[in-house]
PyMOL Python script that loads the backbone (N, CA, C, O; Angstrom):
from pymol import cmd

cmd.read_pdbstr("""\
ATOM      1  N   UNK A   1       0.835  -1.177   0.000  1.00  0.00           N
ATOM      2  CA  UNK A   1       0.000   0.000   0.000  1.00  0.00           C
ATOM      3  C   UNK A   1       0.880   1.241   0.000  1.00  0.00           C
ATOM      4  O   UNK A   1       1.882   1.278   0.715  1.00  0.00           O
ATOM      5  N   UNK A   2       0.501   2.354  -0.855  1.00  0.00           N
ATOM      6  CA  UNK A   2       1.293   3.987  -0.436  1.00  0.00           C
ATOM      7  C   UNK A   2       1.239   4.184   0.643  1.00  0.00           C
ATOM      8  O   UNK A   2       0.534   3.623   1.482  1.00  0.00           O
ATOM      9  N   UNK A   3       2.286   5.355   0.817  1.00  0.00           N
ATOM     10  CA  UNK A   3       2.022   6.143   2.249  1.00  0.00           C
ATOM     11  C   UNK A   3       0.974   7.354   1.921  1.00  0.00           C
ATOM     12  O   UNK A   3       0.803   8.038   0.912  1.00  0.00           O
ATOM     13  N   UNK A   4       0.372   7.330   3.152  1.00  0.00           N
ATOM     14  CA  UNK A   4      -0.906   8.488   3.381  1.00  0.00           C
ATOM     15  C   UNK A   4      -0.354   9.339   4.097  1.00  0.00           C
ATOM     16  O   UNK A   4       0.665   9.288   4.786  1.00  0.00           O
ATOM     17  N   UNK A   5      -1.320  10.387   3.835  1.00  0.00           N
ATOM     18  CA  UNK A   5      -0.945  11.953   4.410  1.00  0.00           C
ATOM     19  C   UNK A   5      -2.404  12.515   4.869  1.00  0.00           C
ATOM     20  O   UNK A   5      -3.378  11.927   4.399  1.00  0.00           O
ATOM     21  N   UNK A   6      -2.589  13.425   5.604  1.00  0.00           N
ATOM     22  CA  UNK A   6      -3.700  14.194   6.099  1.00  0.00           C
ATOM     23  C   UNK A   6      -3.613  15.410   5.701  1.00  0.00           C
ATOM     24  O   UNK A   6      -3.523  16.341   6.501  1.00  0.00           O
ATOM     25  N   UNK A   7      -3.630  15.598   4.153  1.00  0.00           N
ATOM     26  CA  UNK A   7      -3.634  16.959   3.420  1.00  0.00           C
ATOM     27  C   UNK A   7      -4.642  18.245   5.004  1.00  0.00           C
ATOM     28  O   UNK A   7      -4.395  19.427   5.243  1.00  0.00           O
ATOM     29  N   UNK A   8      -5.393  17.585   5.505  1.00  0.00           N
ATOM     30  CA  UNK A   8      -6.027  18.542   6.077  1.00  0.00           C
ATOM     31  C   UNK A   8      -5.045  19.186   6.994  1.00  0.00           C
ATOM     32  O   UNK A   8      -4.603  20.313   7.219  1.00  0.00           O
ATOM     33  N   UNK A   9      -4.950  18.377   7.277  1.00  0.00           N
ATOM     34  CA  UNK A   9      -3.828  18.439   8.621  1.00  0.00           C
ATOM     35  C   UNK A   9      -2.163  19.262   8.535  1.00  0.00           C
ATOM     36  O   UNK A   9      -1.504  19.789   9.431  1.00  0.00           O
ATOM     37  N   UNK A  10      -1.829  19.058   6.805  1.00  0.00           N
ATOM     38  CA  UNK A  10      -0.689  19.187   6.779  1.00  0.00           C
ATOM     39  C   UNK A  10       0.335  17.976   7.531  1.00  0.00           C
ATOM     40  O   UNK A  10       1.484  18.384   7.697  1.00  0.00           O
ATOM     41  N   UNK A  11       0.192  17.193   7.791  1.00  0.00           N
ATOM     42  CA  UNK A  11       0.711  16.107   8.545  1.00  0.00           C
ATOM     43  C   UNK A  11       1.974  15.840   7.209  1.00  0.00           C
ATOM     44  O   UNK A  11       1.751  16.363   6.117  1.00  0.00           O
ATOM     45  N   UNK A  12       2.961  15.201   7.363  1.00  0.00           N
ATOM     46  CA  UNK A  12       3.621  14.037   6.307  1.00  0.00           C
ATOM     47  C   UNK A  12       2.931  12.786   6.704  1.00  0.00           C
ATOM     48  O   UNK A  12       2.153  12.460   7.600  1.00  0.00           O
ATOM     49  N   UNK A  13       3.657  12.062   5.440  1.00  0.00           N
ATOM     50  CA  UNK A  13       2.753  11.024   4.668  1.00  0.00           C
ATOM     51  C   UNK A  13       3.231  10.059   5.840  1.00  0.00           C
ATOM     52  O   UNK A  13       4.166  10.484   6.518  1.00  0.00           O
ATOM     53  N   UNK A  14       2.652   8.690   6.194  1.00  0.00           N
ATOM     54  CA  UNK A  14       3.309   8.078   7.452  1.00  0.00           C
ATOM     55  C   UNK A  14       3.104   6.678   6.571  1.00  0.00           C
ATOM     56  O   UNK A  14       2.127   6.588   5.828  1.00  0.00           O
ATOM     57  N   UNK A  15       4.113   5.538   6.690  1.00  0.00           N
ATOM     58  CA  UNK A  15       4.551   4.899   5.845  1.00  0.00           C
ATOM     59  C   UNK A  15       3.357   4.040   5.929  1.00  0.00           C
ATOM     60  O   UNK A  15       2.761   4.043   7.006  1.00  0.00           O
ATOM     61  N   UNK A  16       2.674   2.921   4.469  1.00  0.00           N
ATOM     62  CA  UNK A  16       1.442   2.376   4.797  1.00  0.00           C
ATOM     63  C   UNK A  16       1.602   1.217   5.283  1.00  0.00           C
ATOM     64  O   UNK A  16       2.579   0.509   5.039  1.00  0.00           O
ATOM     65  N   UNK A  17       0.284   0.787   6.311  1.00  0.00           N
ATOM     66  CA  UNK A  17       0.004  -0.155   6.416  1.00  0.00           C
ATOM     67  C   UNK A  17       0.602  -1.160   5.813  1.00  0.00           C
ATOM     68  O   UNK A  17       0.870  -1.005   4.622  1.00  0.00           O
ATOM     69  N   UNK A  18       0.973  -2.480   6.500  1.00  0.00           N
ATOM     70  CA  UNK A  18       1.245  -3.562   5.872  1.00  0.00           C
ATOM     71  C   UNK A  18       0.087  -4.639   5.902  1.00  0.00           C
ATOM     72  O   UNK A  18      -0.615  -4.609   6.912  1.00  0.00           O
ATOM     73  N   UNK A  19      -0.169  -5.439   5.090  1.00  0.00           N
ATOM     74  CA  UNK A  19      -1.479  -6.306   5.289  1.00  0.00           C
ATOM     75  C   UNK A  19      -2.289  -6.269   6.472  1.00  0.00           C
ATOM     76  O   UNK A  19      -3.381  -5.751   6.706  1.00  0.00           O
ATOM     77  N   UNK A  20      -1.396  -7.023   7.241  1.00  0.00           N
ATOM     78  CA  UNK A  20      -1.930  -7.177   9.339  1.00  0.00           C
ATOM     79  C   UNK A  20      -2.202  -6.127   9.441  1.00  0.00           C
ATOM     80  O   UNK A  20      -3.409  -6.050   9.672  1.00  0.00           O
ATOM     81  N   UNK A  21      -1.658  -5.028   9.392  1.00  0.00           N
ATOM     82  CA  UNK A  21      -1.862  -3.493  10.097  1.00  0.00           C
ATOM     83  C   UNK A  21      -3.200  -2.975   9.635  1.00  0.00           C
ATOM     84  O   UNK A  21      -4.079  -2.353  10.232  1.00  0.00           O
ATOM     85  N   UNK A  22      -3.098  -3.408   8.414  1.00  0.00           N
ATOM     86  CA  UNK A  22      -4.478  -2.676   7.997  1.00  0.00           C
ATOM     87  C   UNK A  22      -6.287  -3.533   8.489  1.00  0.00           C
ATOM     88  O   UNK A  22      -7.421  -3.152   8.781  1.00  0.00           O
ATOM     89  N   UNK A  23      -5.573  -4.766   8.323  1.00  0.00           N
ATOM     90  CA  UNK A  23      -6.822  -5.815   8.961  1.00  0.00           C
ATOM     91  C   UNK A  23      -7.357  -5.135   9.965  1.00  0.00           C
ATOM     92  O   UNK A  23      -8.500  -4.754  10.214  1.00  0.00           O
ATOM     93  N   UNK A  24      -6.004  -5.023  10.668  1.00  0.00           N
ATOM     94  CA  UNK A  24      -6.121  -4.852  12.498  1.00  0.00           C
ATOM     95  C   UNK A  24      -6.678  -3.437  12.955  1.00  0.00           C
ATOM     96  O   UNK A  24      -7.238  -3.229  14.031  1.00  0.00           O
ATOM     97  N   UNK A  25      -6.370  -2.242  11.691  1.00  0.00           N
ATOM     98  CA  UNK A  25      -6.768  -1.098  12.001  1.00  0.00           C
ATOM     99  C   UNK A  25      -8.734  -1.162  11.457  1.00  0.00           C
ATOM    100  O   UNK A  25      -9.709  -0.664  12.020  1.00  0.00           O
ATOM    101  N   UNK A  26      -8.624  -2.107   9.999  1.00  0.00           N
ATOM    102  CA  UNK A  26     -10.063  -2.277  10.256  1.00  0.00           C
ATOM    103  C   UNK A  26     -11.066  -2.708  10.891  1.00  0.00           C
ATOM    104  O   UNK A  26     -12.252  -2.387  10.827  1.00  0.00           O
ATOM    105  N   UNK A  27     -10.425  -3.596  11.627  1.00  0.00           N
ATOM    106  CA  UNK A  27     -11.512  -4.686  12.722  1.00  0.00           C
ATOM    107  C   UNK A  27     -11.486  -3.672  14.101  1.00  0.00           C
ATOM    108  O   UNK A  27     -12.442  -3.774  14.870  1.00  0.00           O
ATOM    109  N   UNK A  28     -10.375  -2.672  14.428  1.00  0.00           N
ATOM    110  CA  UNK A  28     -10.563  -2.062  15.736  1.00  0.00           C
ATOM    111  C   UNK A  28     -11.931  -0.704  15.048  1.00  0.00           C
ATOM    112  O   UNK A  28     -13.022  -0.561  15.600  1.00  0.00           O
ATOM    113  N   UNK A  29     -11.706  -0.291  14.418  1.00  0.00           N
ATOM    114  CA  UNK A  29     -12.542   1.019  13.964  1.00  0.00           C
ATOM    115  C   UNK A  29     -14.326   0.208  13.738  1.00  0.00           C
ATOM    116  O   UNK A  29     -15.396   0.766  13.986  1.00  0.00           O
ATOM    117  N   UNK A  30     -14.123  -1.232  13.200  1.00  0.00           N
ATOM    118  CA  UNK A  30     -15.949  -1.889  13.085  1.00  0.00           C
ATOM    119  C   UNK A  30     -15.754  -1.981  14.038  1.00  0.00           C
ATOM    120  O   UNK A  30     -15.415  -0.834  13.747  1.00  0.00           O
ATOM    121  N   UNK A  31     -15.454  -2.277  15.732  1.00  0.00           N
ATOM    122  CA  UNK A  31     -15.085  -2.526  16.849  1.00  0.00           C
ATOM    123  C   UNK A  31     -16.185  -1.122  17.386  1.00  0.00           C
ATOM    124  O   UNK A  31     -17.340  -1.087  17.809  1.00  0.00           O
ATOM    125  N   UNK A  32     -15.207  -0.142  17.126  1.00  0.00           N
ATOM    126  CA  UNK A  32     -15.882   1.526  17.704  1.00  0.00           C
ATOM    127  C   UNK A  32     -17.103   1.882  17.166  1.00  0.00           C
ATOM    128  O   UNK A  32     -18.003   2.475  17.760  1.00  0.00           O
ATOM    129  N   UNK A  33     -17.103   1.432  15.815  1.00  0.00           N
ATOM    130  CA  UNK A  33     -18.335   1.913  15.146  1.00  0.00           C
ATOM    131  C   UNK A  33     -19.643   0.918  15.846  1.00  0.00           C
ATOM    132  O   UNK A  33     -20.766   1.376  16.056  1.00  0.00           O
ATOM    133  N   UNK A  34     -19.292  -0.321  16.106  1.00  0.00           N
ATOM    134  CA  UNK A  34     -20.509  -0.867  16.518  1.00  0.00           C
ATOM    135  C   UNK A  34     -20.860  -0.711  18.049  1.00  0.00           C
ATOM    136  O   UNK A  34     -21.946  -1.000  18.552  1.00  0.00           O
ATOM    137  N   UNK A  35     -19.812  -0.230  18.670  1.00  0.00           N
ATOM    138  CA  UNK A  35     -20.358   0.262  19.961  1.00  0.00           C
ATOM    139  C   UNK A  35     -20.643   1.670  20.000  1.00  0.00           C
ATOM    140  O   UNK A  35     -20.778   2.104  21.145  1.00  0.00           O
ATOM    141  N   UNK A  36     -20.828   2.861  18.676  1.00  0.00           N
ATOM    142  CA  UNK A  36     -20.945   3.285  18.928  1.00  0.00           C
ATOM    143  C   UNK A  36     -22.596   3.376  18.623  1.00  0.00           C
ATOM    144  O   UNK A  36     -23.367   4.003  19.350  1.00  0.00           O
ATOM    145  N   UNK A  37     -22.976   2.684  17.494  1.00  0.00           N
ATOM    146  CA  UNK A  37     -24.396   2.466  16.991  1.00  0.00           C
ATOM    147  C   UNK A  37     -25.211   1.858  18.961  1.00  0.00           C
ATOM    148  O   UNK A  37     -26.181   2.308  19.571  1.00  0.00           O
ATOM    149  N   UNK A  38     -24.240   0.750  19.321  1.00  0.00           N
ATOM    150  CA  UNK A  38     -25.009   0.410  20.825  1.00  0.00           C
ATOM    151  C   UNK A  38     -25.376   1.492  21.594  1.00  0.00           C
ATOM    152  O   UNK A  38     -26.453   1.530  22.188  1.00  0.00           O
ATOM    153  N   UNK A  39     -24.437   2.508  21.631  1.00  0.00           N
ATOM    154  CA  UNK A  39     -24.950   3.972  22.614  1.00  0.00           C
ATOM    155  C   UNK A  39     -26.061   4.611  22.135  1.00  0.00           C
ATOM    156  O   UNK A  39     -26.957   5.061  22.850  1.00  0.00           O
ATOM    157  N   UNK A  40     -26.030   4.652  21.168  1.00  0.00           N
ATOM    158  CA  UNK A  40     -27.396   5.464  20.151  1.00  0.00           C
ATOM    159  C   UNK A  40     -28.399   4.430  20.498  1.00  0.00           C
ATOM    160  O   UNK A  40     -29.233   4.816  21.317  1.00  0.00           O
ATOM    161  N   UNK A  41     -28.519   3.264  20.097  1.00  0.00           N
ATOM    162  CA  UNK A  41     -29.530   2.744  20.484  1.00  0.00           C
ATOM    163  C   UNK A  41     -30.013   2.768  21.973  1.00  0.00           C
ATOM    164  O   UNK A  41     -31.184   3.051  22.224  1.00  0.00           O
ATOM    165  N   UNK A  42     -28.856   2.388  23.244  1.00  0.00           N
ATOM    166  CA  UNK A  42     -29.604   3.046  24.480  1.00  0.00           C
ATOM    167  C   UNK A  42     -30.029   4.200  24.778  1.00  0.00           C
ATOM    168  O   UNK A  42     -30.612   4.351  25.853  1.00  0.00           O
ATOM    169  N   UNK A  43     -29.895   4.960  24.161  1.00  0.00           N
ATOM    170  CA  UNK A  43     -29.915   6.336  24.175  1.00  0.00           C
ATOM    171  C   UNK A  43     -28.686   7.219  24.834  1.00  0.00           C
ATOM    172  O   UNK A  43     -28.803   8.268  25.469  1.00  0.00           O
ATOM    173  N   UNK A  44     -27.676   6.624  24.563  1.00  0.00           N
ATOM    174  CA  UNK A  44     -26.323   7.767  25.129  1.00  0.00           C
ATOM    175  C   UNK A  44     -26.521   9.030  24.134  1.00  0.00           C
ATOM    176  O   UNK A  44     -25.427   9.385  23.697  1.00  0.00           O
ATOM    177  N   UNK A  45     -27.083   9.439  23.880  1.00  0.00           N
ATOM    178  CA  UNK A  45     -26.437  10.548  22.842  1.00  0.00           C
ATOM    179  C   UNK A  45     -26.961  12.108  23.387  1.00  0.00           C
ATOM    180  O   UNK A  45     -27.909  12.527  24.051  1.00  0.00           O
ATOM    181  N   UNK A  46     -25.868  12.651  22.761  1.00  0.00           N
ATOM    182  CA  UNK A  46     -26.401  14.323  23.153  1.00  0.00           C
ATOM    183  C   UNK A  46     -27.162  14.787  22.122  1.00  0.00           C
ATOM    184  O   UNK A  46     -27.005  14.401  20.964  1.00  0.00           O
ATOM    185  N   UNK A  47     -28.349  15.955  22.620  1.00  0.00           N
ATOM    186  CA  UNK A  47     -29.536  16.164  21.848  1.00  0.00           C
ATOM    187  C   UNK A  47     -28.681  17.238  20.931  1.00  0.00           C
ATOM    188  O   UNK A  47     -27.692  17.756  21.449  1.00  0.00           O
ATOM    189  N   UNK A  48     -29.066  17.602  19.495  1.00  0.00           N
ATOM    190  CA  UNK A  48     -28.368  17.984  18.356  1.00  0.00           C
ATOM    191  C   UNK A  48     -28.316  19.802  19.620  1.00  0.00           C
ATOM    192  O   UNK A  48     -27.402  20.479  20.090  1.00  0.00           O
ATOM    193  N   UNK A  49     -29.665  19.859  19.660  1.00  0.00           N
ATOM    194  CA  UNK A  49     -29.261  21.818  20.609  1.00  0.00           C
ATOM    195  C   UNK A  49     -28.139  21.745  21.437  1.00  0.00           C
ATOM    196  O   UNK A  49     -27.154  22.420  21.137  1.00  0.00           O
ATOM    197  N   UNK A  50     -28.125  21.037  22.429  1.00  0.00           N
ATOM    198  CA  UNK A  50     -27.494  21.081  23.356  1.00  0.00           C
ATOM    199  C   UNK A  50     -25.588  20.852  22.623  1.00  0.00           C
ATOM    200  O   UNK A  50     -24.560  21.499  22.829  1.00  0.00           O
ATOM    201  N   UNK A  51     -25.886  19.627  21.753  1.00  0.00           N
ATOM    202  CA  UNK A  51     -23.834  19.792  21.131  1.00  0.00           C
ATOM    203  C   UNK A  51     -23.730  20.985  20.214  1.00  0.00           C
ATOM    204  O   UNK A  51     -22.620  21.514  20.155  1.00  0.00           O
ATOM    205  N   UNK A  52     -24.812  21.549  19.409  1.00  0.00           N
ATOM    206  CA  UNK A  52     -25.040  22.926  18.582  1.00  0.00           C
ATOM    207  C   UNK A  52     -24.245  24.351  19.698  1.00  0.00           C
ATOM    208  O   UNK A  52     -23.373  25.208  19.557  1.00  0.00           O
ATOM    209  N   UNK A  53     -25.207  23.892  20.786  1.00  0.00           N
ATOM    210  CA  UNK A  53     -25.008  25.287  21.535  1.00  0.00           C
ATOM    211  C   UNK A  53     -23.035  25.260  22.113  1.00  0.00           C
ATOM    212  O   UNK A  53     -22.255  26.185  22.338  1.00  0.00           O
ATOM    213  N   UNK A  54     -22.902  24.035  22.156  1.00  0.00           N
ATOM    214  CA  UNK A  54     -21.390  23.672  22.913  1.00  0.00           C
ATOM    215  C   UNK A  54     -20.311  23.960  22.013  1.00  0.00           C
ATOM    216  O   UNK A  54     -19.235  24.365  22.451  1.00  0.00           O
ATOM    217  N   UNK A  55     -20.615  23.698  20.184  1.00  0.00           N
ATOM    218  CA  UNK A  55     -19.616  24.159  19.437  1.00  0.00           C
ATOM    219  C   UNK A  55     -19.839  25.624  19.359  1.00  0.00           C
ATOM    220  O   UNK A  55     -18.790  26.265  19.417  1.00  0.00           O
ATOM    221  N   UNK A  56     -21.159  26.480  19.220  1.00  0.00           N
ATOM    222  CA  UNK A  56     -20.886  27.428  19.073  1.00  0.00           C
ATOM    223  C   UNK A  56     -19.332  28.073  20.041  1.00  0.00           C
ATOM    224  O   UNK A  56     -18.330  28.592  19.551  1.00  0.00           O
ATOM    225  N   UNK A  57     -19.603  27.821  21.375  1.00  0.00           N
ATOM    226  CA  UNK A  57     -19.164  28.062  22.764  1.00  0.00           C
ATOM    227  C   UNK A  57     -17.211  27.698  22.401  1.00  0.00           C
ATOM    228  O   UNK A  57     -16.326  28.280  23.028  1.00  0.00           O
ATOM    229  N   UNK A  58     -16.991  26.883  21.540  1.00  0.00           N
ATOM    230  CA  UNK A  58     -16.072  26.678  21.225  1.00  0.00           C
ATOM    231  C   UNK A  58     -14.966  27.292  20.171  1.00  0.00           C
ATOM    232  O   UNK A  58     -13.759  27.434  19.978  1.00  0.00           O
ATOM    233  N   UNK A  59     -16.484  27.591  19.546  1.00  0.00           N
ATOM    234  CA  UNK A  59     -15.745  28.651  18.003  1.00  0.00           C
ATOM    235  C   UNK A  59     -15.339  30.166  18.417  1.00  0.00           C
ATOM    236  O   UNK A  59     -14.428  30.823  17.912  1.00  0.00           O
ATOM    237  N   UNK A  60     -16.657  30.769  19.962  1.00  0.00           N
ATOM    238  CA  UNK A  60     -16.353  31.592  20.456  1.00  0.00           C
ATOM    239  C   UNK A  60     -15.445  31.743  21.151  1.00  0.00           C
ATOM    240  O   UNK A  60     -15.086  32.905  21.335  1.00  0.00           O
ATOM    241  N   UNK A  61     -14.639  30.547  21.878  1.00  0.00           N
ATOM    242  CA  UNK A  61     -13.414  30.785  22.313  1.00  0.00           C
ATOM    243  C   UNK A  61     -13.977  30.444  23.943  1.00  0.00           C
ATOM    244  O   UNK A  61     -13.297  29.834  24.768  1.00  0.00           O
ATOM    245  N   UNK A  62     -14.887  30.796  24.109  1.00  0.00           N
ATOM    246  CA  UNK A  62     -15.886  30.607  25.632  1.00  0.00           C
ATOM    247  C   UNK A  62     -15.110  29.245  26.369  1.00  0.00           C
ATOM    248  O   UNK A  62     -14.388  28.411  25.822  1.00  0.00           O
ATOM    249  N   UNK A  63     -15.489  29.329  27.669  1.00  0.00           N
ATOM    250  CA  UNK A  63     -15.184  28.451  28.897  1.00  0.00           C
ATOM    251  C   UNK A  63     -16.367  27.282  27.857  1.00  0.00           C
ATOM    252  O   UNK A  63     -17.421  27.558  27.283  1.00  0.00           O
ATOM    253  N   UNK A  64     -15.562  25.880  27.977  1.00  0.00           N
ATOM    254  CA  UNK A  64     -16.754  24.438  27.644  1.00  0.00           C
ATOM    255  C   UNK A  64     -16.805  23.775  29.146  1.00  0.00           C
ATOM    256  O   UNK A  64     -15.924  23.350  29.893  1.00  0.00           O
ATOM    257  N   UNK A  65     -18.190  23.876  29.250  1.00  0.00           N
ATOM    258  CA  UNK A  65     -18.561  22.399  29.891  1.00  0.00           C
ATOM    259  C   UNK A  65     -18.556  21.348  29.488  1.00  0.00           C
ATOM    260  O   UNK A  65     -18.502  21.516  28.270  1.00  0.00           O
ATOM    261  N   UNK A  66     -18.576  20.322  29.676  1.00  0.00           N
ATOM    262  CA  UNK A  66     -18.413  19.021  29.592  1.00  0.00           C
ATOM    263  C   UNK A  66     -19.965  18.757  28.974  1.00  0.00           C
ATOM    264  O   UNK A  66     -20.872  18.917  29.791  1.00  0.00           O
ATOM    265  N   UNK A  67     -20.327  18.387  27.675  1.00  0.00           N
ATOM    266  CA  UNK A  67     -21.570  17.751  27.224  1.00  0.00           C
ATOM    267  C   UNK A  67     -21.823  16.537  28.053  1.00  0.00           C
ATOM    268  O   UNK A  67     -20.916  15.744  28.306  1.00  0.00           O
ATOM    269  N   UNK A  68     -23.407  16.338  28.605  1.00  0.00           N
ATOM    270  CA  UNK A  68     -23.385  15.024  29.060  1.00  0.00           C
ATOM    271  C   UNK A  68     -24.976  14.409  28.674  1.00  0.00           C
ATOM    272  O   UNK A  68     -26.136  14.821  28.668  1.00  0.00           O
ATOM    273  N   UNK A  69     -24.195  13.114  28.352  1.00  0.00           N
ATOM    274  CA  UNK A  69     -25.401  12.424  27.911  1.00  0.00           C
ATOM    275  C   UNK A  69     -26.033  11.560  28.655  1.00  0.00           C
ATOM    276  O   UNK A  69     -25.452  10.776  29.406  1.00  0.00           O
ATOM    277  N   UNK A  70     -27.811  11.657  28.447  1.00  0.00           N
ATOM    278  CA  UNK A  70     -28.136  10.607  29.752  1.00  0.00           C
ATOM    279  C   UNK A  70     -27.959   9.789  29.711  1.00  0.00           C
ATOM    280  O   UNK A  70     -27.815   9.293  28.594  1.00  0.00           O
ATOM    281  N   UNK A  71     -27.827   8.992  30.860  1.00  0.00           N
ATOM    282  CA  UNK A  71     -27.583   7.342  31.505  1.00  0.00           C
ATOM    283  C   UNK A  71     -25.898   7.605  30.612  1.00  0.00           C
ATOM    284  O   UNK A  71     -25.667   6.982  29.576  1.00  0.00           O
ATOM    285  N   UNK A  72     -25.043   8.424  31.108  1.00  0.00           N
ATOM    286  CA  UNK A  72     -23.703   8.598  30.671  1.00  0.00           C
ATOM    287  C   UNK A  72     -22.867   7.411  30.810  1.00  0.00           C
ATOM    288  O   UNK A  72     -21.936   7.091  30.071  1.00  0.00           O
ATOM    289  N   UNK A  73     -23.376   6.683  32.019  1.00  0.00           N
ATOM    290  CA  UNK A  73     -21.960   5.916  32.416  1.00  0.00           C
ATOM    291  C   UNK A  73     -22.084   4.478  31.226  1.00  0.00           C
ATOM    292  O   UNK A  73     -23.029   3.865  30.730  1.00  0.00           O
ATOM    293  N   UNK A  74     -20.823   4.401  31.143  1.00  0.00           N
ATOM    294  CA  UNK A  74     -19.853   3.408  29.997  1.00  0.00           C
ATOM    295  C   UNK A  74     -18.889   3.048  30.552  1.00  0.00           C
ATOM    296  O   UNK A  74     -17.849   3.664  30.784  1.00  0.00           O
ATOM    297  N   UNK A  75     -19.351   1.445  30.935  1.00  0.00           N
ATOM    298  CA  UNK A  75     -18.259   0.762  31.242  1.00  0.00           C
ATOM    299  C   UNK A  75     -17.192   0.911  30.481  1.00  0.00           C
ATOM    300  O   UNK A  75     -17.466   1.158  29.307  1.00  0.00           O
ATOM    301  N   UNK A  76     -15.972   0.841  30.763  1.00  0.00           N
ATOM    302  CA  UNK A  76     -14.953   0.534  29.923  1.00  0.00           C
ATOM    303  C   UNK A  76     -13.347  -0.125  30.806  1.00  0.00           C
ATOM    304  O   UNK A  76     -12.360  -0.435  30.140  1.00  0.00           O
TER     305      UNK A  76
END
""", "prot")
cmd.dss("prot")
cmd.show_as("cartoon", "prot")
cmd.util.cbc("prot")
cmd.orient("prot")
């Protein structure tokens, strides 16, 4: 595989994946993604106003509170 870069970022390119690496980086990310679909379904999630109002607060430069979502706690 090439090496990748994060044009966004300006980052340099970081050398690619070798077969395993890439397996392993795909099975951890379906890993996150499906626990993250599990939180949505219990309802972990923050209501769209409430993370709306928190980036504004961020772009303004403002003190952030901590967003919290109900029934927050996550084992881990």
């Amino acid at each position: 595989m090439a090496a990748t870069t994060n044009p966004l970022a300006g980052e340099p390119a970081r050398p690619a994946d070798t077969e395993a690496e890439h397996r392993a980086r795909l099975a951890h990310e379906r890993a996150l993604l499906d626990e993250a679909r599990e939180d949505v379904k219990a309802g972990r999630v923050i209501p769209d106003g409430e993370s709306d109002a928190w980036l504004d607060l961020l772009v303004r430069g403002e003190p952030l509170p901590m967003p919290d979502a109900p029934s927050a706690s996550h084992p881990k």
